[in-house]
HTML snippet that shows the backbone in 3Dmol.js (N, CA, C, O; Angstrom):
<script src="https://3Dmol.org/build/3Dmol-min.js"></script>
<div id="view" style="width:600px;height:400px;position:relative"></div>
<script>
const pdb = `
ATOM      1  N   UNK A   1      -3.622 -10.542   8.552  1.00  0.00           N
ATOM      2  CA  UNK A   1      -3.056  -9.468   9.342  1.00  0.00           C
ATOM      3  C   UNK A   1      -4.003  -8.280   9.334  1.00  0.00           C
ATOM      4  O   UNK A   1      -4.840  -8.060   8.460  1.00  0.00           O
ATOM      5  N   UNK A   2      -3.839  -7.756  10.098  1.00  0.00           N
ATOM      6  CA  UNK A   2      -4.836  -6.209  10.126  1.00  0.00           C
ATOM      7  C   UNK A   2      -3.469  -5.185   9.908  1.00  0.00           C
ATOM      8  O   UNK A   2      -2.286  -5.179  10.248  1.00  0.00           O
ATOM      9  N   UNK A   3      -4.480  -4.262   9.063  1.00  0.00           N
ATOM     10  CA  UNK A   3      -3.506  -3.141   8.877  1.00  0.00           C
ATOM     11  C   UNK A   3      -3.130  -1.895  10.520  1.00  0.00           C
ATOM     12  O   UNK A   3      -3.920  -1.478  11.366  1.00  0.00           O
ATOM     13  N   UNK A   4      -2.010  -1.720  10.404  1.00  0.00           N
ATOM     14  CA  UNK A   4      -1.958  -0.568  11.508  1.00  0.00           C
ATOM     15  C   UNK A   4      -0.701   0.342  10.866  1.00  0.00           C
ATOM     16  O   UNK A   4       0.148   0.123  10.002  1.00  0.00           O
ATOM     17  N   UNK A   5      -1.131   1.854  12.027  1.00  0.00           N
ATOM     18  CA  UNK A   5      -0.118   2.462  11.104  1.00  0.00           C
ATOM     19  C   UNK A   5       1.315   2.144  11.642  1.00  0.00           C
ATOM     20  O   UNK A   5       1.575   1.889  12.818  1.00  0.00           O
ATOM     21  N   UNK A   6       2.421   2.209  10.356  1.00  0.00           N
ATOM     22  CA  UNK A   6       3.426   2.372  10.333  1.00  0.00           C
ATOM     23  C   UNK A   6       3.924   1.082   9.635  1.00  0.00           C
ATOM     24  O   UNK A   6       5.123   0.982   9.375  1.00  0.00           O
ATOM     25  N   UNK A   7       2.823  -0.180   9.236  1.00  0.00           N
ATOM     26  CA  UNK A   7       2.969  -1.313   8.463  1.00  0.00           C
ATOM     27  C   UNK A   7       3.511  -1.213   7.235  1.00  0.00           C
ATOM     28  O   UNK A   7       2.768  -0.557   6.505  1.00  0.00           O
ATOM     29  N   UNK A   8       4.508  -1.592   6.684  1.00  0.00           N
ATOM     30  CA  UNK A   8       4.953  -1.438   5.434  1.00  0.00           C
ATOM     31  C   UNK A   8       3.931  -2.651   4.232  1.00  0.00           C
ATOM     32  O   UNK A   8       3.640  -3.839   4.368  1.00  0.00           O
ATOM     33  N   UNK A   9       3.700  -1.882   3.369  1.00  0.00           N
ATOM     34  CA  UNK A   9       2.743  -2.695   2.218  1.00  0.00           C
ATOM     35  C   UNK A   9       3.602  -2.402   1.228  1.00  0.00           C
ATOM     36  O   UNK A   9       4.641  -1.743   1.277  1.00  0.00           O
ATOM     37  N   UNK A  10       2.893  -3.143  -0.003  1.00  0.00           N
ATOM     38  CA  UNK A  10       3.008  -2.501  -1.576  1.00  0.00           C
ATOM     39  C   UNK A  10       1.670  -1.959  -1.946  1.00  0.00           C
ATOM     40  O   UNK A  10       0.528  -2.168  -1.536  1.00  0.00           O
ATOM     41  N   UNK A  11       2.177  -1.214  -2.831  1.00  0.00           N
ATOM     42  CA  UNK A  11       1.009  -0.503  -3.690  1.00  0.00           C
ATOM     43  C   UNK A  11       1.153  -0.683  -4.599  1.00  0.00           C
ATOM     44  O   UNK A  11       2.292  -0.850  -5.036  1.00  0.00           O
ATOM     45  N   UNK A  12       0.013  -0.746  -5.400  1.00  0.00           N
ATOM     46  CA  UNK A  12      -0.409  -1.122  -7.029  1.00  0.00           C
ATOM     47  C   UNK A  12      -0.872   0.220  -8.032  1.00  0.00           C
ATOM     48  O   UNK A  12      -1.786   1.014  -7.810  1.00  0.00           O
ATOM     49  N   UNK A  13      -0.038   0.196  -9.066  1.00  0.00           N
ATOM     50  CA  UNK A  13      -1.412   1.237  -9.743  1.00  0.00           C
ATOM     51  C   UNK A  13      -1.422   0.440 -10.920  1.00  0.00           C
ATOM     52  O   UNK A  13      -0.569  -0.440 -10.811  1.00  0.00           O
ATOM     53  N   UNK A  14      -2.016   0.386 -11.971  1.00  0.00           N
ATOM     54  CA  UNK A  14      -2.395  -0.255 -12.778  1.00  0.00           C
ATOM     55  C   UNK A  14      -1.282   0.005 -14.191  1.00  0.00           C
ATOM     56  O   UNK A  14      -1.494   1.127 -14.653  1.00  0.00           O
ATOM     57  N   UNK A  15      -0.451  -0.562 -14.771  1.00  0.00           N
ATOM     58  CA  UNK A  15       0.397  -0.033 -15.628  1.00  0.00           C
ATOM     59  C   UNK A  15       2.154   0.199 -15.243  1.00  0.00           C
ATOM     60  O   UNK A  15       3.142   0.374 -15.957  1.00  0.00           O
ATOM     61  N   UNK A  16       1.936   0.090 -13.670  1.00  0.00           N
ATOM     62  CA  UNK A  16       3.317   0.694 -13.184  1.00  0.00           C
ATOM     63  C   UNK A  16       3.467  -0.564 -12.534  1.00  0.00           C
ATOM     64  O   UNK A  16       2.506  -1.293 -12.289  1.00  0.00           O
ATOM     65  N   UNK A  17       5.369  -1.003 -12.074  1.00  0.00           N
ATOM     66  CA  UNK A  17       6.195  -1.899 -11.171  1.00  0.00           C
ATOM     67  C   UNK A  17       5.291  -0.799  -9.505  1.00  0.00           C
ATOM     68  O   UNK A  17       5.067   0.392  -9.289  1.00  0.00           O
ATOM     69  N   UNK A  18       5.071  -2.057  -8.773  1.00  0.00           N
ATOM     70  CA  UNK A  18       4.792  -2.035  -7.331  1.00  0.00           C
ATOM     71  C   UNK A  18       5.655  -1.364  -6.939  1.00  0.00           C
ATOM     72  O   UNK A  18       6.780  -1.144  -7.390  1.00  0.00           O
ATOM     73  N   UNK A  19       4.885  -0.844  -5.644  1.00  0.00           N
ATOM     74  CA  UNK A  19       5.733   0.421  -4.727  1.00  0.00           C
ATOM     75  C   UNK A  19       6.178   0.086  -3.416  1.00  0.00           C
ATOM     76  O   UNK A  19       5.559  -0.906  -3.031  1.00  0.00           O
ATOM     77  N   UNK A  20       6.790   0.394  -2.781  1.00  0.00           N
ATOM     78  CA  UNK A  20       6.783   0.413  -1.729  1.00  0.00           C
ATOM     79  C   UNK A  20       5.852   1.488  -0.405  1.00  0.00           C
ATOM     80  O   UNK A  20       5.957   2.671  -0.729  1.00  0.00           O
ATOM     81  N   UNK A  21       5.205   1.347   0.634  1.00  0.00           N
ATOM     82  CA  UNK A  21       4.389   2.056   0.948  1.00  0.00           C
ATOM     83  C   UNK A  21       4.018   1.988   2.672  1.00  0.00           C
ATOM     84  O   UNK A  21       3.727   0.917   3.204  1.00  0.00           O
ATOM     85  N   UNK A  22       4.057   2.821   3.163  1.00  0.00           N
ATOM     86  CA  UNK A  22       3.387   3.233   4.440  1.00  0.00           C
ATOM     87  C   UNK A  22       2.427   3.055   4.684  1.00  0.00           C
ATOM     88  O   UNK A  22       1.802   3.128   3.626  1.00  0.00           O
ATOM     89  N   UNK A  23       1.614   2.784   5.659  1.00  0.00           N
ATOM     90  CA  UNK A  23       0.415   2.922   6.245  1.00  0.00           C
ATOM     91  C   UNK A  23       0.410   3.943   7.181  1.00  0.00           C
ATOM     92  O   UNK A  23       1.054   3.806   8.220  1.00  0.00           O
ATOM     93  N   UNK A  24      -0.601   5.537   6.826  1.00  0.00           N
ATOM     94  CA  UNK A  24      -0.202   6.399   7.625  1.00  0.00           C
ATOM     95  C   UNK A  24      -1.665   6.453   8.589  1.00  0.00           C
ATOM     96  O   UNK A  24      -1.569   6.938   9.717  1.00  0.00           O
ATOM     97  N   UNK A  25      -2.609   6.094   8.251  1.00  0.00           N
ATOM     98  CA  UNK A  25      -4.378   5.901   8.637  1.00  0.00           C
ATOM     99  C   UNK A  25      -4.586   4.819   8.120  1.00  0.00           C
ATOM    100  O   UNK A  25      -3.944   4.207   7.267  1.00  0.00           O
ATOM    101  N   UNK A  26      -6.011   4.449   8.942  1.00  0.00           N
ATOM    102  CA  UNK A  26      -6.467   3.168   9.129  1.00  0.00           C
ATOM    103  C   UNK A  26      -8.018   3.694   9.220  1.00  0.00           C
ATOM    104  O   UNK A  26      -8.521   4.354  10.129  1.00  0.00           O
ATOM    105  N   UNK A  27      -8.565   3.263   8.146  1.00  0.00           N
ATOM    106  CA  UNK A  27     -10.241   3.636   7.779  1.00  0.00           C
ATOM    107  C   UNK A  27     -11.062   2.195   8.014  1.00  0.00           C
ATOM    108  O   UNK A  27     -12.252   2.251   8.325  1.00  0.00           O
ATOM    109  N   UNK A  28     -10.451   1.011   7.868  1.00  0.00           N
ATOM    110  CA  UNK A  28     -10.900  -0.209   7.890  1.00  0.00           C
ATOM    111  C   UNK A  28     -10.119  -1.448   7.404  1.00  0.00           C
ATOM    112  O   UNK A  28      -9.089  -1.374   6.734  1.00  0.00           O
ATOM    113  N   UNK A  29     -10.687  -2.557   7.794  1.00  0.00           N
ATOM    114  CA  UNK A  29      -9.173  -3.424   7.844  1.00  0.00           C
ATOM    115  C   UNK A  29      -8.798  -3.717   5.958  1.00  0.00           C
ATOM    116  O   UNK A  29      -7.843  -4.329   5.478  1.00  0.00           O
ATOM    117  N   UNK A  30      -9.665  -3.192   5.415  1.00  0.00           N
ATOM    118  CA  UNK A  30      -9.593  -2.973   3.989  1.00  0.00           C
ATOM    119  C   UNK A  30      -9.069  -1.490   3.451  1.00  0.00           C
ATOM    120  O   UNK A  30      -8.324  -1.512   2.472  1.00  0.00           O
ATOM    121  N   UNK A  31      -9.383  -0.314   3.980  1.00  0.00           N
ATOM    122  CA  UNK A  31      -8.743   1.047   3.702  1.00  0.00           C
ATOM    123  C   UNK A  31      -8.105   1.278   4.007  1.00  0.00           C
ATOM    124  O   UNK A  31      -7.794   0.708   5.053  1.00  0.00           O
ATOM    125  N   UNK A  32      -7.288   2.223   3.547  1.00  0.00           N
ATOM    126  CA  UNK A  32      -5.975   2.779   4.488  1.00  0.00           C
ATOM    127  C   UNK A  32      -5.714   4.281   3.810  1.00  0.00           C
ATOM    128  O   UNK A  32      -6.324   4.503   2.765  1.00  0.00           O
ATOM    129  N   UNK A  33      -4.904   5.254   4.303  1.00  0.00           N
ATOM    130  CA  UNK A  33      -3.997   5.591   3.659  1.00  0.00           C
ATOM    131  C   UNK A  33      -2.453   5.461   4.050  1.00  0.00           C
ATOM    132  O   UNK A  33      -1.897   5.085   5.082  1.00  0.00           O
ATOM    133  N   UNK A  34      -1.885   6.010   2.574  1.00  0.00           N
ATOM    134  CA  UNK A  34      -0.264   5.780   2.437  1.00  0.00           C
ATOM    135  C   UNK A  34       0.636   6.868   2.186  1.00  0.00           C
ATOM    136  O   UNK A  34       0.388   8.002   1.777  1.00  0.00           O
ATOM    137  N   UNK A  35       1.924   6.231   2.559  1.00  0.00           N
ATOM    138  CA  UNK A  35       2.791   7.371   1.720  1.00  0.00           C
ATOM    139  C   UNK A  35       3.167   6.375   1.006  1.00  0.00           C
ATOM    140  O   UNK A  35       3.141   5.221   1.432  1.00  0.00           O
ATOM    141  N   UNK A  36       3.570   6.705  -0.186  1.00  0.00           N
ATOM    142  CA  UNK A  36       4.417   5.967  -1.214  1.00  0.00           C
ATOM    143  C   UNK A  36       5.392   6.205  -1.358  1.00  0.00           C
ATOM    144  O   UNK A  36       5.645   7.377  -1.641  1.00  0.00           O
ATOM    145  N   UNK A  37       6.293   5.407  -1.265  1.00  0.00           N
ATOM    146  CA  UNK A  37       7.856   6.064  -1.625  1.00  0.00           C
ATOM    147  C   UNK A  37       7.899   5.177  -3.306  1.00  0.00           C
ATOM    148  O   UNK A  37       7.678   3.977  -3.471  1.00  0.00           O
ATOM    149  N   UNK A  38       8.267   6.258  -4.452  1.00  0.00           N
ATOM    150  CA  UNK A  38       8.918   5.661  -5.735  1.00  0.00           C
ATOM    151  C   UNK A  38      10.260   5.486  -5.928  1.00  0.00           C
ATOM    152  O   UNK A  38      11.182   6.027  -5.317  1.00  0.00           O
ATOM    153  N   UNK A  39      10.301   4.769  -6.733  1.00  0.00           N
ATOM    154  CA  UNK A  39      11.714   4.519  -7.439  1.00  0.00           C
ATOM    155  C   UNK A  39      12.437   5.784  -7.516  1.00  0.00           C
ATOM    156  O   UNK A  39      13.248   5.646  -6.601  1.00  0.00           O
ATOM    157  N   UNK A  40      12.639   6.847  -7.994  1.00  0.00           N
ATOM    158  CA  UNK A  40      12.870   7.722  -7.609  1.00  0.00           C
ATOM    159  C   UNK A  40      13.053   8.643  -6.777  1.00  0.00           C
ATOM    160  O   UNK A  40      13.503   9.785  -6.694  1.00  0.00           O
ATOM    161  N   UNK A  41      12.440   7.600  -5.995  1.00  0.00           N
ATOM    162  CA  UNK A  41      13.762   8.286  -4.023  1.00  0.00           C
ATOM    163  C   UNK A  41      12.391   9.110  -3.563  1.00  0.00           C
ATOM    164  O   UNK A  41      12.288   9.057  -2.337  1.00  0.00           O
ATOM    165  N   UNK A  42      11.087  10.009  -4.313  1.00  0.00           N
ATOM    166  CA  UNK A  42      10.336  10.716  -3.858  1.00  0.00           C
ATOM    167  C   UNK A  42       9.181   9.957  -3.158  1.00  0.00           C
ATOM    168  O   UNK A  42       9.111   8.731  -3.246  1.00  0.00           O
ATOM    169  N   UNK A  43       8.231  10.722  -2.430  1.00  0.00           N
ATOM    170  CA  UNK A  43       7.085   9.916  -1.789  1.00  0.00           C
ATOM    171  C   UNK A  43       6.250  10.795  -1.822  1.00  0.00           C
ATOM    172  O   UNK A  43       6.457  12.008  -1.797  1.00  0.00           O
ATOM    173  N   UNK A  44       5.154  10.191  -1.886  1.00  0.00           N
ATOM    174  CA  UNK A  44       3.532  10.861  -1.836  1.00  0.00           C
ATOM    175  C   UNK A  44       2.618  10.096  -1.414  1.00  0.00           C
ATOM    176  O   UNK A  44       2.661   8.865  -1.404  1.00  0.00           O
ATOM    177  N   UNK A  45       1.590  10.903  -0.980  1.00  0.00           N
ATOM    178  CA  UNK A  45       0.387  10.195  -0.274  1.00  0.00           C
ATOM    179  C   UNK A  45      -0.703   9.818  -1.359  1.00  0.00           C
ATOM    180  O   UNK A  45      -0.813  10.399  -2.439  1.00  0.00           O
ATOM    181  N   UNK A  46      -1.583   8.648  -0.878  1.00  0.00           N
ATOM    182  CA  UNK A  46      -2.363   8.147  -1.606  1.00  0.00           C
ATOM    183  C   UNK A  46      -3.902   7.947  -0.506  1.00  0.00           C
ATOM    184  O   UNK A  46      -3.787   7.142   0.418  1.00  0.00           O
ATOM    185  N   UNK A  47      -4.861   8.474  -0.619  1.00  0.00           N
ATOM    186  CA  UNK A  47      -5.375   8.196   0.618  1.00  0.00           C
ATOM    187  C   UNK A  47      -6.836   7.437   0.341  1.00  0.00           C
ATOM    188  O   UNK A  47      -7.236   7.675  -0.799  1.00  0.00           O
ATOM    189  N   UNK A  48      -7.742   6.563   1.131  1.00  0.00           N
ATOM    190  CA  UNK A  48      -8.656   5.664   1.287  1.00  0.00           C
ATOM    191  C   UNK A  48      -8.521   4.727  -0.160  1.00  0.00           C
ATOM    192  O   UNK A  48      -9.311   4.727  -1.104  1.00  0.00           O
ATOM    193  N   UNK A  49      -7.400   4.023  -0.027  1.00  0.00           N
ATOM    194  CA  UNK A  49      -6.781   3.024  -0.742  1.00  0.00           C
ATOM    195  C   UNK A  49      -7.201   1.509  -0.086  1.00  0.00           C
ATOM    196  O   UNK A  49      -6.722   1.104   0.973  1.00  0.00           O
ATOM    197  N   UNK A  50      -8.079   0.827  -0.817  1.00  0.00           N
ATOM    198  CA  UNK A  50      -8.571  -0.373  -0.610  1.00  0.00           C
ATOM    199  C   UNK A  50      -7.316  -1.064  -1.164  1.00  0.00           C
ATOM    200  O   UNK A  50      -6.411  -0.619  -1.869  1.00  0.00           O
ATOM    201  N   UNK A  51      -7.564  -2.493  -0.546  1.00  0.00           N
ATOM    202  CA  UNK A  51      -6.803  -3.986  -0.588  1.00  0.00           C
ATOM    203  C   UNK A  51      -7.485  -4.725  -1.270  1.00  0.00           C
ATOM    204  O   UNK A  51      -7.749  -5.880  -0.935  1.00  0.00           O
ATOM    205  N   UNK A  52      -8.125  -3.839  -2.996  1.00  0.00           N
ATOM    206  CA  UNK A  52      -9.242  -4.622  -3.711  1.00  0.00           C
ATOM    207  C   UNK A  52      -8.432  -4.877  -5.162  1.00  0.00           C
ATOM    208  O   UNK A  52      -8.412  -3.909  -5.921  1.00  0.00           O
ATOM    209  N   UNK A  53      -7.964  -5.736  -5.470  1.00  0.00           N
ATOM    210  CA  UNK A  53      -7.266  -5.896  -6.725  1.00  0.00           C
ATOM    211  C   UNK A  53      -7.732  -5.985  -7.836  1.00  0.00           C
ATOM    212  O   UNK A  53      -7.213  -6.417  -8.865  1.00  0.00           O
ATOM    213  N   UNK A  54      -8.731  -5.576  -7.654  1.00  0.00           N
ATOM    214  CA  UNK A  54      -9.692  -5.219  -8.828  1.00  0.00           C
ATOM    215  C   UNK A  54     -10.117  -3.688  -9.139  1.00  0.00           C
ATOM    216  O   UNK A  54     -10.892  -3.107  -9.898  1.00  0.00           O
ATOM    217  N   UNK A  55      -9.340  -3.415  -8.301  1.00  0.00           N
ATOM    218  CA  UNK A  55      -8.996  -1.688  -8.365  1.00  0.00           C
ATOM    219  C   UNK A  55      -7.760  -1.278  -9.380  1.00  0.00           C
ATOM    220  O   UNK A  55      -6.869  -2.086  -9.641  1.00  0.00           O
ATOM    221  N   UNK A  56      -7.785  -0.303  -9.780  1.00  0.00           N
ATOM    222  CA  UNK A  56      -6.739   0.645 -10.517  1.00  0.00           C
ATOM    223  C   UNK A  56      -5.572   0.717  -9.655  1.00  0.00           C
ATOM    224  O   UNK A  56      -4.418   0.597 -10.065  1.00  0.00           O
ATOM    225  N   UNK A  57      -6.005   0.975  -8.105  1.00  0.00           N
ATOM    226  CA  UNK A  57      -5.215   1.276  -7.378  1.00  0.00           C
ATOM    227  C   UNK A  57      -5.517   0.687  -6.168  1.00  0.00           C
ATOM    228  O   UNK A  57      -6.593   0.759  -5.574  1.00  0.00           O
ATOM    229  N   UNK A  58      -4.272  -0.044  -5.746  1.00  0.00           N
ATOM    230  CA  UNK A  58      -5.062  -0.705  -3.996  1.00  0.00           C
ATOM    231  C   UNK A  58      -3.267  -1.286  -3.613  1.00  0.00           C
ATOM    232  O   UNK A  58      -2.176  -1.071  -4.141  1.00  0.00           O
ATOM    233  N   UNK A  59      -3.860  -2.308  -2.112  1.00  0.00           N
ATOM    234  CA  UNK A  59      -2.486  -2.136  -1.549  1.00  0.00           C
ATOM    235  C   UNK A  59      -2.014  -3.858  -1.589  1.00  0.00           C
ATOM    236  O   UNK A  59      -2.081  -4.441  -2.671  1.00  0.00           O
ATOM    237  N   UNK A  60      -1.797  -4.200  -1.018  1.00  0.00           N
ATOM    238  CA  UNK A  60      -1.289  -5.545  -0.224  1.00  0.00           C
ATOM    239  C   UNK A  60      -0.117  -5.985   0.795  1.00  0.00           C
ATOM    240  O   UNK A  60       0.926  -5.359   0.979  1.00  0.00           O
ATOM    241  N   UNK A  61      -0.375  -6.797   1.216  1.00  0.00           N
ATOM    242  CA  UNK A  61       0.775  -7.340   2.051  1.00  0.00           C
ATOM    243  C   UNK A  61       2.069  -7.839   1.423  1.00  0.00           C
ATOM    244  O   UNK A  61       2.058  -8.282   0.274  1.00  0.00           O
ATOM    245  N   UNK A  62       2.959  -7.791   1.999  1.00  0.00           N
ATOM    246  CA  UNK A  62       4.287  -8.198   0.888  1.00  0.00           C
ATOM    247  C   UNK A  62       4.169  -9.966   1.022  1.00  0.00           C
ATOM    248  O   UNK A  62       3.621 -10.528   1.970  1.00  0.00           O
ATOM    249  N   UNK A  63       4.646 -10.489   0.153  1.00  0.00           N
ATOM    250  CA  UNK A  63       4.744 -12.011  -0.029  1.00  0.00           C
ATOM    251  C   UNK A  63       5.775 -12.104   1.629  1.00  0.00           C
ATOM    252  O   UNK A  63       6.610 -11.381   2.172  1.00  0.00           O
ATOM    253  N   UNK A  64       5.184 -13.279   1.906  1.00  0.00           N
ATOM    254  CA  UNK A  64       6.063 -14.105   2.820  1.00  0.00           C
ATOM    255  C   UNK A  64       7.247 -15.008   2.438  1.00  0.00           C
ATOM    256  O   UNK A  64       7.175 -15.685   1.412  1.00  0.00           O
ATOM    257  N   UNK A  65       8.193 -15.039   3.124  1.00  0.00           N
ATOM    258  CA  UNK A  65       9.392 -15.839   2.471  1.00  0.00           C
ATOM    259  C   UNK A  65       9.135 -17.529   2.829  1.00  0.00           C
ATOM    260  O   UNK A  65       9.533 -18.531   2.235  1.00  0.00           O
ATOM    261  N   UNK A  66       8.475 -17.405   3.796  1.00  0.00           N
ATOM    262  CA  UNK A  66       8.010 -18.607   4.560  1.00  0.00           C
ATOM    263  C   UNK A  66       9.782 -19.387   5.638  1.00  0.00           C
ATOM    264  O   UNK A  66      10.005 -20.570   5.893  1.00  0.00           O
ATOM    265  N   UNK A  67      10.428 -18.484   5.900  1.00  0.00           N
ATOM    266  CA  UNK A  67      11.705 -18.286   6.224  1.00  0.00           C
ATOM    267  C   UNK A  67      10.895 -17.831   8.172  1.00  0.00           C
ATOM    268  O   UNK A  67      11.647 -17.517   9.095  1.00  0.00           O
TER     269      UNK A  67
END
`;
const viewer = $3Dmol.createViewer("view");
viewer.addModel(pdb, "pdb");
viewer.setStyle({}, {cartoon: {color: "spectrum"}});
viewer.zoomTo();
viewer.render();
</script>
């Protein structure tokens, strides 16, 4: 899939349960930025966030149900 805005992802940070997340910009079909919404009902931006899981911090696509 290519990212575009308004795509819902997860986000990763290293240590924490996955987020839920926005795509608000589109830097490359690997960058992005986000808003994050937390567990805690609040949201914040995260911005030129790679889809590199070898990062601290990066994004992905949500699993497919295959449904």
């Amino acid at each position: 899939m290519k990212p575009t805005i308004g795509r819902i992802v997860h986000f990763h940070v290293t240590g924490l349960p996955e987020q839920a997340a926005i795509i608000t910009r589109v830097w490359s079909e690997r960058c992005v930025n986000l808003t994050v919404f937390h567990h805690d009902g609040t949201t914040s931006g995260a911005t030129s966030i790679e889809s590199d899981p070898a990062a601290s911090r990066f994004w992905t696509w949500p699993p497919r149900d295959g449904s």
